[in-house]
C-alpha positions in Angstrom: -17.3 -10.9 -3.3 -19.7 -13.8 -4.6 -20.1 -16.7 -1.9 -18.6 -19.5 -3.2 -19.9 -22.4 -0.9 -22.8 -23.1 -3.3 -20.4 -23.3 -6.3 -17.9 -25.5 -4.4 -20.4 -28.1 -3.0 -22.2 -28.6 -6.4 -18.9 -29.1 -8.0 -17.9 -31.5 -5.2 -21.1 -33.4 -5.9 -20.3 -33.1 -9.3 -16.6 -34.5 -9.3 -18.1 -37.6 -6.6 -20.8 -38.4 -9.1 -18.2 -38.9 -12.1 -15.9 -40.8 -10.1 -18.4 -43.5 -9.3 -18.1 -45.0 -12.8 -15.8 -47.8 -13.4 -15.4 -48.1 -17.1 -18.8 -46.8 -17.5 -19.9 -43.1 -17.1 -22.0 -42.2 -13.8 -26.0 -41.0 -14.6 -26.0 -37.5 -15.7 -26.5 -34.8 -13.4 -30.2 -33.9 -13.2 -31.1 -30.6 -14.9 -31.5 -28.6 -11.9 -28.5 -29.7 -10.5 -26.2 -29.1 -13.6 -28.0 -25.6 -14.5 -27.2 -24.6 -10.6 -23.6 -24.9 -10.6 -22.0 -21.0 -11.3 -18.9 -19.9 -12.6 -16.5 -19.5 -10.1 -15.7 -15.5 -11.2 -18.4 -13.6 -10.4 -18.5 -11.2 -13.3 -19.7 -13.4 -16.2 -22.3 -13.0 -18.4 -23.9 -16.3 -19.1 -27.3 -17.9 -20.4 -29.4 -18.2 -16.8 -32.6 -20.4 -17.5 -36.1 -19.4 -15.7 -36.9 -22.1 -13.2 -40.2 -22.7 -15.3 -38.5 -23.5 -18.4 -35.5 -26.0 -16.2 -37.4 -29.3 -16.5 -37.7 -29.3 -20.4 -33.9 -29.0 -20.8 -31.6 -32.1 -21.3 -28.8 -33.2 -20.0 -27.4 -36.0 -22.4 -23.8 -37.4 -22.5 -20.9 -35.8 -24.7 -18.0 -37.3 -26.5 -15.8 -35.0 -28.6 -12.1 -34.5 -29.8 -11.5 -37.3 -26.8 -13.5 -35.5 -24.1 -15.9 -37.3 -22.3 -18.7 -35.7 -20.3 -22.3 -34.1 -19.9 -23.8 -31.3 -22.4 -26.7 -29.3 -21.1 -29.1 -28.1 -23.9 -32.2 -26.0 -23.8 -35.9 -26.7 -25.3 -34.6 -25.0 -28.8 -31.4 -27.5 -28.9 -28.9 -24.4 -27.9 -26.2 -25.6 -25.5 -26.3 -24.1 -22.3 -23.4 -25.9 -20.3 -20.7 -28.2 -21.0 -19.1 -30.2 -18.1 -15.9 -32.4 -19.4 -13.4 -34.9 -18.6 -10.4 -33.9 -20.7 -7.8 -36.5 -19.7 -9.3 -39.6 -19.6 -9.6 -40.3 -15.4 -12.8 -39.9 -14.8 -13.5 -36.5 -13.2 -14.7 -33.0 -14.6 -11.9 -30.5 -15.0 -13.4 -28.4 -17.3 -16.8 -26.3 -16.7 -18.1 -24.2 -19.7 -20.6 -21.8 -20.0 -22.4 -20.5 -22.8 -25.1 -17.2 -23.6 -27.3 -17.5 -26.9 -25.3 -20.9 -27.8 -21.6 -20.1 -28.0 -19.5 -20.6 -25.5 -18.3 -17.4 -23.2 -16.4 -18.7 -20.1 -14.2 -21.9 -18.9 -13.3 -22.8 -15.3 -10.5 -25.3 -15.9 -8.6 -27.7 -13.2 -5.5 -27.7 -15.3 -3.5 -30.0 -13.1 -6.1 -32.3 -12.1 -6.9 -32.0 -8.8 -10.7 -30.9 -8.5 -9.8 -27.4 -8.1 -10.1 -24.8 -10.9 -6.9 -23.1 -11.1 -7.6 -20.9 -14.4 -10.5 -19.3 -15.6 -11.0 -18.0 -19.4 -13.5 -15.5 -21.1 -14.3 -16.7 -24.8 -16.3 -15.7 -28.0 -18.5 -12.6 -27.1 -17.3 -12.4 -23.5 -13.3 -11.1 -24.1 -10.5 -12.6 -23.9 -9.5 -12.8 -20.7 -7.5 -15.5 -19.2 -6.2 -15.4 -15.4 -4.4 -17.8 -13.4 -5.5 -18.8 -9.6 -1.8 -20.2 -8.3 -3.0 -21.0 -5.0 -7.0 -22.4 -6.3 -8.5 -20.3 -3.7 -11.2 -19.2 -6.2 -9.4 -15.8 -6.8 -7.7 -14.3 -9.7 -4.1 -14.3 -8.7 -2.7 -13.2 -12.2 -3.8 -12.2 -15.4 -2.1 -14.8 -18.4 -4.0 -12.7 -20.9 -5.7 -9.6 -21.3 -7.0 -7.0 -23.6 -5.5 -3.6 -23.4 -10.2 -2.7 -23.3 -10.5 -5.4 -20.7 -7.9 -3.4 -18.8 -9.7 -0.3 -18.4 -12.8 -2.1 -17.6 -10.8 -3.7 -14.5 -9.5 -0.5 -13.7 -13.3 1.0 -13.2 -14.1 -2.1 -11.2 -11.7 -1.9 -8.8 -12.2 1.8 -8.6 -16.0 1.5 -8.0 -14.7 -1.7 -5.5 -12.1 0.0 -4.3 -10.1 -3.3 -4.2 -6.6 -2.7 -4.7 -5.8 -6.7 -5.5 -7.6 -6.1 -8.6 -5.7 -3.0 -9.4 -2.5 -5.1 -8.3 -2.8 -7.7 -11.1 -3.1 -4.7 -14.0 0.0 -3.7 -12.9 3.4 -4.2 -14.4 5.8 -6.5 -12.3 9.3 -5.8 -12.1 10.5 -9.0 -14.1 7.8 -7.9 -16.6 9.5 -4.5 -17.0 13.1 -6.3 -17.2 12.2 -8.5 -19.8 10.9 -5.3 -22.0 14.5 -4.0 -22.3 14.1 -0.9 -21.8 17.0 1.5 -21.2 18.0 2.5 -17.7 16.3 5.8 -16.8 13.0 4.4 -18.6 13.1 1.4 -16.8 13.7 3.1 -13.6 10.9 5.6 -14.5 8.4 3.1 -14.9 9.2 1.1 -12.2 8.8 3.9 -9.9 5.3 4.4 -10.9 4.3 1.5 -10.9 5.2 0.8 -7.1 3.4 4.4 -6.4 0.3 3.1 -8.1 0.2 0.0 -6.0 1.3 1.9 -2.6 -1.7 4.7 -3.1 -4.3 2.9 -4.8 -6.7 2.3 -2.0 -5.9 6.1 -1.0 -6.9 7.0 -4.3 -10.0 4.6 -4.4 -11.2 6.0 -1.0 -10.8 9.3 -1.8 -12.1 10.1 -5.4 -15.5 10.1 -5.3 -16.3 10.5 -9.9 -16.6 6.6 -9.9 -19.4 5.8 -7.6 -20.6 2.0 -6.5 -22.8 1.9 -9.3 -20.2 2.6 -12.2 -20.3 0.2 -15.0 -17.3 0.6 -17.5 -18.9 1.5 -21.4 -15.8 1.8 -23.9 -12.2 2.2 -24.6 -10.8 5.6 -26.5 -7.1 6.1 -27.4 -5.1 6.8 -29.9 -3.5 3.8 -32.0 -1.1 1.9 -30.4 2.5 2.7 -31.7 5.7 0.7 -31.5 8.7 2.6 -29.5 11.5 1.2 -31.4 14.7 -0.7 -29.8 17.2 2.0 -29.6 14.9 4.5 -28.3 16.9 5.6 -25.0 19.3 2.5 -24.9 16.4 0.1 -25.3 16.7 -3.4 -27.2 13.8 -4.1 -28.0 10.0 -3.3 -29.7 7.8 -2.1 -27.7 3.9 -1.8 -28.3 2.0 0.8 -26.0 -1.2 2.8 -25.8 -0.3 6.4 -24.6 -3.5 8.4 -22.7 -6.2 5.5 -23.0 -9.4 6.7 -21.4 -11.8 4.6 -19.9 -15.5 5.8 -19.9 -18.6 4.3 -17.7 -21.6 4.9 -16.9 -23.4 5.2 -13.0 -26.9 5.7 -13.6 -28.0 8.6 -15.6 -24.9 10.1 -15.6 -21.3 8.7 -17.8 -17.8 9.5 -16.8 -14.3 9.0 -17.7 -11.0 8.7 -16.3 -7.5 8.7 -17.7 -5.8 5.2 -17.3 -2.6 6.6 -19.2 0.1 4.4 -20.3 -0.4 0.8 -21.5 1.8 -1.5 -21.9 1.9 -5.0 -24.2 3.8 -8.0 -22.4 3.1 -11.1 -24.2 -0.6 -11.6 -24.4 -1.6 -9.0 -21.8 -1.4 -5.6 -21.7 -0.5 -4.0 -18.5 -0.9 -0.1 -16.9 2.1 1.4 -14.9 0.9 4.1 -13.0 -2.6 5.7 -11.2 -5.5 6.4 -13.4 -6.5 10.0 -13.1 -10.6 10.7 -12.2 -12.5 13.2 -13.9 -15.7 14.1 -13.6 -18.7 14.5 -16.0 -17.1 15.4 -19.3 -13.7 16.4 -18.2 -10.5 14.0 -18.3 -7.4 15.4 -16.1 -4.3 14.6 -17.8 -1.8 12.4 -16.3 2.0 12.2 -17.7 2.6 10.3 -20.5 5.9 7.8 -20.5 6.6 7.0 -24.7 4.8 9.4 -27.6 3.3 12.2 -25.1 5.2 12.2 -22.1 3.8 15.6 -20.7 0.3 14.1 -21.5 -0.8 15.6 -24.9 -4.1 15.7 -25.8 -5.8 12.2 -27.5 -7.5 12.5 -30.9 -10.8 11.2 -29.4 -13.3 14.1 -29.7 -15.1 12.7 -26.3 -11.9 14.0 -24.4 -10.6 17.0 -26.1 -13.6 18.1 -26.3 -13.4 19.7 -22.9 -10.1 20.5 -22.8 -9.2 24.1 -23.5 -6.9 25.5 -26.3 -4.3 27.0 -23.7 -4.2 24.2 -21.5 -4.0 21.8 -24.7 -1.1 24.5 -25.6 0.4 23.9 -21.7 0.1 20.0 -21.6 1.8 20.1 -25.1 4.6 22.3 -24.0 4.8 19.8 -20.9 5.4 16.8 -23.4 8.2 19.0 -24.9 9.9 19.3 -21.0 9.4 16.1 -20.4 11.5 14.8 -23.8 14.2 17.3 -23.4 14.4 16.1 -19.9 15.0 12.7 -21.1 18.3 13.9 -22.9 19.6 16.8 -20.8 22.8 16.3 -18.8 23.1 16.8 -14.9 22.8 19.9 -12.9 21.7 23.2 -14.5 20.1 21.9 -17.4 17.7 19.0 -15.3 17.2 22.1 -12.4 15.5 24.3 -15.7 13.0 22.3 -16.8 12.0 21.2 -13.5 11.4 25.1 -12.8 9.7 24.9 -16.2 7.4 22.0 -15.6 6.9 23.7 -12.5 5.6 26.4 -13.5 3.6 25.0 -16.4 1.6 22.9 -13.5 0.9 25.8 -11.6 -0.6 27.3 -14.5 -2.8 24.5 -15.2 -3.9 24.6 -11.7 -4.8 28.1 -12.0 -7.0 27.5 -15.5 -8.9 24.2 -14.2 -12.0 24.3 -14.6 -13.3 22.2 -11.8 -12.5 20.9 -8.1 -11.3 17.2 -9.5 -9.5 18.7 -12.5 -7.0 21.4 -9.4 -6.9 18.4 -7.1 -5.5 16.2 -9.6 -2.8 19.1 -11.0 -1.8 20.1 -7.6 -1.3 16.7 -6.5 1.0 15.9 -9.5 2.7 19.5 -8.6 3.3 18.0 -5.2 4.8 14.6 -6.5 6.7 16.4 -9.1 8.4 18.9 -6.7 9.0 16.0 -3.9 10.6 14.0 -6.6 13.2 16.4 -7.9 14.4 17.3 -3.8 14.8 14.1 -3.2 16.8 13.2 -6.2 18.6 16.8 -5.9 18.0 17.9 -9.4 16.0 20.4 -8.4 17.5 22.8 -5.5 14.9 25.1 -5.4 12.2 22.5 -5.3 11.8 22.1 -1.9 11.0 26.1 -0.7 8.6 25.6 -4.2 6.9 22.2 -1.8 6.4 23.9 1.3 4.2 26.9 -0.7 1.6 24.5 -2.2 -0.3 24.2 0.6 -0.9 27.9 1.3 -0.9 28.8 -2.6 -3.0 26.6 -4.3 -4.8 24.2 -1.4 -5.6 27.1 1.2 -9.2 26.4 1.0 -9.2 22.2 0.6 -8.0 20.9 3.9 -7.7 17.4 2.9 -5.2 18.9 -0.5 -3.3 21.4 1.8 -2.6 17.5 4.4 -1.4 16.1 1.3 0.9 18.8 0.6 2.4 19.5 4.3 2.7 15.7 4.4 4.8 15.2 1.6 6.5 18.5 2.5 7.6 16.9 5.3 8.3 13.6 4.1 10.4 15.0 1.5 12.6 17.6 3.8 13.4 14.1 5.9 14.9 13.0 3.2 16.8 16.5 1.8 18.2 16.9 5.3 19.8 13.3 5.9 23.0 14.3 4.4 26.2 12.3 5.0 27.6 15.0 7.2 24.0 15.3 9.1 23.3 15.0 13.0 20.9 12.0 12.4 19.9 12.6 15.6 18.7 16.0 15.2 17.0 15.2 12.1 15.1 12.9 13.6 14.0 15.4 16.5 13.0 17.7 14.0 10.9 15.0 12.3 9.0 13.9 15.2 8.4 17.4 16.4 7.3 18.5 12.5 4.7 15.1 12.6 3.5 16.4 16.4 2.5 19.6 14.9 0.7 17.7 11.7 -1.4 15.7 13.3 -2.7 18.9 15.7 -3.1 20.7 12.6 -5.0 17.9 10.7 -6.0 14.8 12.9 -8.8 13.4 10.5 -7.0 13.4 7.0 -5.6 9.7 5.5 -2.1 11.6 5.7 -2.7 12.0 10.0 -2.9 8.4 10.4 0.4 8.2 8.4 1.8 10.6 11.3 0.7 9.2 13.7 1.8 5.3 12.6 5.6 7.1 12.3 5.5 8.7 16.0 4.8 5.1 17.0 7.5 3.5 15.5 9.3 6.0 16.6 8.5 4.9 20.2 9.0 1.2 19.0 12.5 2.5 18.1 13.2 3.8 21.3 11.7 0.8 23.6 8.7 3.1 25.1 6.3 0.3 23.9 3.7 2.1 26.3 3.7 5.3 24.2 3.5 3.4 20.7 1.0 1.2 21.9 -1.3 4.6 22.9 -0.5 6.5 19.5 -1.5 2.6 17.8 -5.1 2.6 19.6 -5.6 6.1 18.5 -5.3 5.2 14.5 -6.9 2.0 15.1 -10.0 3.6 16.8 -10.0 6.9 14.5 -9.6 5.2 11.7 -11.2 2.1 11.5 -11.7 1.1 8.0 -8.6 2.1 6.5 -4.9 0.2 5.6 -3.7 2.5 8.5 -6.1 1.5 10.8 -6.2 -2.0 9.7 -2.0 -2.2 10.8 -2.7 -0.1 14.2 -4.9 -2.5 15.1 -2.5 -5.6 14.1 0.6 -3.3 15.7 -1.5 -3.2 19.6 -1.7 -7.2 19.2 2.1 -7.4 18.5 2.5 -5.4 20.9 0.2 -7.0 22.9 1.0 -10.5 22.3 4.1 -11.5 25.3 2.4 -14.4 26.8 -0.3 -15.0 24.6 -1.5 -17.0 21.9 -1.6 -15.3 18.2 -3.0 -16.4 15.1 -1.6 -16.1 11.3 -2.8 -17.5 8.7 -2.0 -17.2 5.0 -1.5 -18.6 1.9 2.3 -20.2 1.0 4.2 -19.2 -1.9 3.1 -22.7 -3.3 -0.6 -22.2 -3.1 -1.3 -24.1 0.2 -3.0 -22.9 2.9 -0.7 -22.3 6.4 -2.0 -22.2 10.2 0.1 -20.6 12.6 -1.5 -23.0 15.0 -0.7 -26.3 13.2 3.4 -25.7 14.3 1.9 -26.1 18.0 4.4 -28.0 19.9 7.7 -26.6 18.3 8.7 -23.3 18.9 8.8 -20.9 16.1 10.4 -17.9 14.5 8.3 -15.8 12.2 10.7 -13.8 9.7 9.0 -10.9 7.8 11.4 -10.2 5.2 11.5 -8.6 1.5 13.5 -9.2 -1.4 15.0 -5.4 -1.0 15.5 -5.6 2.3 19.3 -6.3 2.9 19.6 -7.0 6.7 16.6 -9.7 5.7 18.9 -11.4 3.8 21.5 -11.5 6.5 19.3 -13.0 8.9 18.4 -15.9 6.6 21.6 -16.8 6.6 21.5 -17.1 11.0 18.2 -18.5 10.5 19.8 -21.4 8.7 22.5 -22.1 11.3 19.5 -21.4 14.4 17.4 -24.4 12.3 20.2 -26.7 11.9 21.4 -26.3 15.8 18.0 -27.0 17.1 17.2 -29.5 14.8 16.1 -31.7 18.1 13.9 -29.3 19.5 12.6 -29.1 16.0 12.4 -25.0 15.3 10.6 -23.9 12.6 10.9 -21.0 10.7 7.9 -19.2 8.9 8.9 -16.1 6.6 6.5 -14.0 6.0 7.2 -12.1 2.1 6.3 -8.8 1.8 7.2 -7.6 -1.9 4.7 -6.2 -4.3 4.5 -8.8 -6.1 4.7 -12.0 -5.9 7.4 -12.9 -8.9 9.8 -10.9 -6.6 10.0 -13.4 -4.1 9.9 -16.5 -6.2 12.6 -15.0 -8.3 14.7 -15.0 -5.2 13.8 -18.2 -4.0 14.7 -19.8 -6.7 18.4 -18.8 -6.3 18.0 -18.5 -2.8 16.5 -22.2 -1.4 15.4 -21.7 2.2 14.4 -24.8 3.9 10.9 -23.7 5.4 7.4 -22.0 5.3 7.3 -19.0 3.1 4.2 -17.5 3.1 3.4 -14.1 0.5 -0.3 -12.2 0.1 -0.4 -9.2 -2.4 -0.1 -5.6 -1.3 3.5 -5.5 0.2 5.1 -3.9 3.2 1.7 -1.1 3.5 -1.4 -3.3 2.9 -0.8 -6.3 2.6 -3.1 -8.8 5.1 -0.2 -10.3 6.9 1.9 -7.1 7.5 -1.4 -5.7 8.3 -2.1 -9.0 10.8 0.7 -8.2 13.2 1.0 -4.5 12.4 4.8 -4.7 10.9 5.7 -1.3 9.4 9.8 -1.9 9.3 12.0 -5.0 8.3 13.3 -7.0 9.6 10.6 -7.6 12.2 10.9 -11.4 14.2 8.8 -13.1 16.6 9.6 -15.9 18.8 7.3 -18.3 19.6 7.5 -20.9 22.2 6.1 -24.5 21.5 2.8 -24.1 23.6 1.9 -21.2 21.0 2.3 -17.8 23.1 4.9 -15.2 22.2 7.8 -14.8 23.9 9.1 -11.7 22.0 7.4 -9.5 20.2 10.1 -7.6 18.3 13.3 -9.8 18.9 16.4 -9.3 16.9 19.1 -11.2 15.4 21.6 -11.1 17.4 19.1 -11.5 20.2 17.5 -14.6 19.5 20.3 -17.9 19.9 20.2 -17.0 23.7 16.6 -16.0 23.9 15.8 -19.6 22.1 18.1 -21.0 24.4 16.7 -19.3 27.5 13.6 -20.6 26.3 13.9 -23.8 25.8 15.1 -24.4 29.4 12.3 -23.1 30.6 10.1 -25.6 28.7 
């Protein structure tokens, strides 16, 4: 990420220059002062002067359309920069940039209070447009986007792996509410997209087609088509892309990788679910959701090229599944064409033609199967899971842990009936995730293991055996989400008596310190919008405010939805009288879930006034007397 300091203290100087005129405008910025202020975004291509050719330009005052301000122009008269005062007080809220004389980037300060807060790609540089809530100098949403710009973001945070950029391409759940789309569509696309956001940065840290050099080239798909209100109980148009490719370039070499389904809301397009890497010329197929829902080949030549007549024949016979799947009634019909896709996908695995295109197939044979136990349309799926590993992954450790992991994961769920021995379940759970991590303790999908045996051990108050299964993820595997929460988990569990530090950004865009409540104690409340006991405790942690309103408790909740429209949604039918504080990435990588190491919800810490923890893990009905307790001891 770009260092902003340089940026930030030239625009300060900026700002204090202009505001030093009373009704006359201050002297100009010098010409090496004006031409070294950058955009705030890093990734904009602008006209950069040589520091030979600085001296001859000009910076000479501007009045247009109302604005008032400085204009930077080169030796030939071409504009270069434009720095503005839009409404009349003074100051510069608007900083544009320009490459061969037209104007290809903004940073605005829309609400006026020396802090760009939206940034905007013009002319020959797109026609992007994102929003920066909080004015922290990152992109928090995109306000508009092309469906091209899309894929291009998609290779960047690929090539970055930085799942916050991923995160803004993908469709929120108001945004897939206000498309009215019928029920099992909706519910469709809603699950992939909270998949896509849950295993991006397992995705980005395992692929290894889009290296750290990849630069995105062009956009292929077919036309966008309008699925028509009606379609599947929907009521309303909707305008998608089906299969768009992305193709770049890293070197010497070009690549492409299947983005899939895109999505128009308003003046952005959006993506619902994981791209799919290739490599070289090949482009594994990922399901489609509208026109080709089992993935059909695209028109472009540069990806069926590649793709072979049966397996074009096998991906069009999985579209036909997949639409009959949409219609067919419960139980023996649904079971069928599960078997059939089934099937289907284990013949595709068996005529790939390279490593990347099998991994990619069996992994989507893995998700399929998992997902039709679990919903119990599928009976036989389950004996079909536990075979992938030794039929089709026998010779790729890291594919055959993917496939025992979600083997297991999925038989949790299948055996947790309403007539089950929970108990028992849960034995067989632990003792199933023992033998994993033996089997396979380097994979991604071990340090998943091992973070469930130690909440398993948080579960059952043996803090000393979750704390040693916490230092092993955190030590084995450093630079990972996993890793990242072990090592937050050890200083929760760590913290009784001592001083801990969170801080974070509000809902509201301002910037929190655990440390600035010093003096009062505190609750900390991590909570999410689906999380129902959460929303019981609120209610207690109104009364618990209220009846220590002279010891002055505060409350901080900590939000840890997907997105962020989730919890402001609630909010706003939901007013709760203190600090809510929200960073992207949800319950699994988000920074402040991370911070702490919370893996379940409701999680609560108490805090006492001088700033050490008194409990690590307290619960509701727990905490009047512990507050209480507390407080004498003050």
């Amino acid at each position: 990420m770009m260092d902003r300091s340089i940026p930030r203290l030239l625009l300060a100087f900026a700002l204090a220059a202009w505001s030093l005129s009373s009704p006359a405008l201050a002297a100009p910025p010098s010409p090496q002062q004006a031409l070294a202020l950058k955009p705030v975004q890093p990734d904009v291509e602008y006209e950069q002067v040589p520091a030979d050719r600085v001296e001859k330009c000009v910076v000479q005052d501007m009045k247009v359309n109302g604005w008032s301000g400085w204009d930077v122009v080169a030796p030939d008269g071409s504009m270069l920069r434009r720095f503005a005062d839009t409404n009349g007080d003074k100051k510069v809220d608007l900083w544009c940039y320009y490459n061969f004389g037209v104007e290809v980037y903004r940073d605005i300060d829309e609400d006026y209070n020396g802090k760009a807060d939206q940034y905007r790609w013009l002319s020959t540089g797109g026609i992007r447009w994102g929003l920066d809530d909080d004015e922290d100098g990152r992109l928090d949403r995109w306000k508009q986007i092309s469906a091209e710009e899309v894929t291009a973001e998609v290779v960047a945070a690929l090539r970055d792996q930085d799942p916050t950029r991923f995160a803004r391409l993908l469709i929120s759940e108001s945004e897939i509410e206000s498309l009215g789309l019928g029920e099992s569509q909706r519910e469709r696309i809603m699950a992939k997209a909270e998949r896509a956001a849950r295993d991006f940065a397992g995705l980005a840290s395992r692929q290894k087609s889009v290296g750290t050099d990849a630069q995105w080239v062009q956009f292929a798909a077919p036309s966008p088509g309008v699925v028509p209100r009606g379609t599947d109980g929907s009521t309303k148009d909707v305008i998608v892309y089906e299969n768009a490719v992305a193709m770049f370039e890293q070197g010497q070499e070009s690549g492409q990788l299947m983005v899939g389904t895109l999505i128009r809301v308003d003046d952005a397009w959006r993506i619902v679910e994981l791209p799919s890497v290739g490599d070289g010329e090949t482009v594994a197929q990922t399901s489609g959701n509208f026109f080709t829902p089992g993935g059909s080949p695209m028109g472009a030549s540069a990806v069926t090229s590649s793709i072979a007549k049966e397996t074009q024949q096998l991906v069009s016979e999985l579209e036909t599944i997949d639409q009959d799947m949409s219609a067919a009634k419960k139980g023996q019909d649904v079971a069928m064409l599960h078997r059939r896709r089934a099937d289907i996908i284990e013949k595709l695995i068996g005529g790939s033609q390279d490593r990347v295109e099998r991994d990619t197939w069996v992994r989507q044979l893995v998700d399929m199967l998992s997902m039709a136990a679990q919903t119990g349309q599928y009976p036989a799926a389950l004996q079909r899971l536990r075979a992938v590993s030794s039929d089709f992954a026998a010779s790729d450790k890291e594919l055959q842990s993917y496939a025992d992991f979600q083997a297991i994961s999925t038989e949790y769920v299948v055996r947790q009936t309403p007539d089950a021995d929970f108990a028992k379940v849960q034995e067989w759970y632990l003792d199933s995730l023992s033998n994993f991590v033996e089997r396979y303790p380097r994979t991604p999908e071990a340090a998943q293991a091992w973070m469930q045996l130690a909440l398993s051990k948080e579960f059952e108050d043996k803090e000393d055996e979750a704390l040693a299964f916490y230092k092993r993820v955190a030590q084995s595997f450093p630079n990972s989400d996993a890793g990242e929460k072990a090592a937050g988990a050890v200083r929760r569990l760590e913290s009784v008596g001592q001083t801990i530090q969170l801080e974070g950004q509000t809902l509201d865009g301002k910037s929190f310190r655990l440390a600035s409540l010093r003096g009062r104690p505190v609750v900390i409340h991590y909570w999410a919008t689906w999380c129902e006991p959460c929303k019981q405790d609120m209610k207690l942690l109104r009364r618990l405010q209220a009846g220590y309103q002279r010891a002055r408790l505060q409350i901080v909740g900590v939000n840890v939805d997907i997105t962020q429209d989730q919890a402001t949604q609630f909010l706003r039918e939901n007013r709760l009288p203190w600090t809510q504080l929200f960073e992207p990435g949800g319950l699994e990588s988000s920074s402040l879930a991370k911070a702490l190491g919370v893996q379940t919800l409701p999680t609560m810490l108490l805090i006492d006034p001088s700033g050490k923890v008194v409990r690590h893990n307290v619960r509701a009905a727990e905490l009047d007397d512990e507050i209480a307790e507390m407080l004498k001891r003050k």
